[in-house]
C-alpha positions in Angstrom: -5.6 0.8 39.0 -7.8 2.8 37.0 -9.1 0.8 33.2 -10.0 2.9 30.2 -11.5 1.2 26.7 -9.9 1.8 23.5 -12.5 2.0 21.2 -11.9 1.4 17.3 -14.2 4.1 15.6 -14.2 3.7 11.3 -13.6 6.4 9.4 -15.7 6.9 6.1 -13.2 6.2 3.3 -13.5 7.7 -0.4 -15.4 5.3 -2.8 -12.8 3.2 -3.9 -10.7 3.4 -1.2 -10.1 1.0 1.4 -7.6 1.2 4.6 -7.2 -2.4 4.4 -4.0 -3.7 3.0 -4.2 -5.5 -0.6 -1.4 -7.6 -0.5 -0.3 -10.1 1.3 2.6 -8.4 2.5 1.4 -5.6 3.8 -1.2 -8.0 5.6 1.4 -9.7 7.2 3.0 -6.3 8.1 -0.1 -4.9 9.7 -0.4 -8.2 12.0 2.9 -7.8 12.6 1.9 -4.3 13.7 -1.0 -5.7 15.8 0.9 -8.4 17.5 4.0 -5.9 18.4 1.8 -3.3 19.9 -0.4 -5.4 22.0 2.3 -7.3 23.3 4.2 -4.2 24.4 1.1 -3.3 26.7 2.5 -6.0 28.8 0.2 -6.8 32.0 -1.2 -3.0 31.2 -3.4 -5.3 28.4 -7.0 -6.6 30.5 -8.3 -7.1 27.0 -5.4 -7.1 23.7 -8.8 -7.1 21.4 -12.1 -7.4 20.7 -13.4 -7.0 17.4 -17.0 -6.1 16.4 -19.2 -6.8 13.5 -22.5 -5.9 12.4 -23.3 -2.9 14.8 -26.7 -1.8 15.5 -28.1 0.9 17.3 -31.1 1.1 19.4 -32.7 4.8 19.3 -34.2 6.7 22.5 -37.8 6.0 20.2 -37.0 2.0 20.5 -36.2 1.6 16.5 -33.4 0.1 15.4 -30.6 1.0 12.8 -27.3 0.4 11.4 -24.5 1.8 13.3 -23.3 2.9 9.9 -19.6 3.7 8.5 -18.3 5.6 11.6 -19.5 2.7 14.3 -17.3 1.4 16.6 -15.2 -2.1 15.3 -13.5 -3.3 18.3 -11.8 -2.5 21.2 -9.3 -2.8 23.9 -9.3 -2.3 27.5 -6.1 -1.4 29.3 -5.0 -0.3 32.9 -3.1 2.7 33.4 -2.1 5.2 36.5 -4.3 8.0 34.4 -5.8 9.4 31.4 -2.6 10.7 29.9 -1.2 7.2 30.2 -4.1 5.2 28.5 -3.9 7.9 25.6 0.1 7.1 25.3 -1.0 3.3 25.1 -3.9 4.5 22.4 -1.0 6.4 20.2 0.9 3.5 19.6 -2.4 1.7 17.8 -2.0 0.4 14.4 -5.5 1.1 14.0 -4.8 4.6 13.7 -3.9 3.7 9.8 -7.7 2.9 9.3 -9.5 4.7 11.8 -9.7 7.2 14.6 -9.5 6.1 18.5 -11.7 6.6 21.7 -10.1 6.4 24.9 -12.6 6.4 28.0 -12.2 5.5 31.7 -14.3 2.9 32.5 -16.0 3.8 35.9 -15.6 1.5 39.3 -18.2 1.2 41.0 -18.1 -0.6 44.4 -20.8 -3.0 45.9 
């Protein structure tokens, strides 16, 4: 069965502003978010999670530089019968309260 990544991608928030939850309640209720939706992927779920930190980027010119406030944070790889599938899976994200998702097939290649 075809695998697509679910890629977190952060969103530039206001100055001031920030999509985490500040109390400890609505902390517990976005891990209670997290844990609900990545246990309803099932056996659809390769990977529930991968967070990222501390992105860099490597240019065509070799430099280096920070991925900056719209990089990539984490992702999640799933298996799904097709596209349309894997973006039903990526709806149901809690992430979507903080950022925007990518959904990609991740190719096969045989040999």
């Amino acid at each position: 069965m075809p695998q697509y990544i679910i890629a977190y991608r952060n969103v530039e928030h206001a100055k001031g502003q920030s999509p985490m939850p500040e109390t400890p309640e609505a902390q517990a209720a976005q891990k209670q978010a997290w844990g609900d939706w990545a246990n309803g992927l099932g056996d659809a779920a390769v990977d529930r999670g991968t967070p990222m930190m501390g992105n860099k980027m490597v240019l065509m010119d070799g430099s280096v530089v920070d991925a900056g406030p719209n990089g990539t944070s984490g992702f999640t790889i799933v298996e799904a019968p097709d596209m349309d599938a894997a973006l039903a899976m990526a709806k149901g994200c809690p992430f979507l309260q903080m950022g925007n998702l990518e959904v990609a097939q991740l190719m096969q290649f045989k040999g």
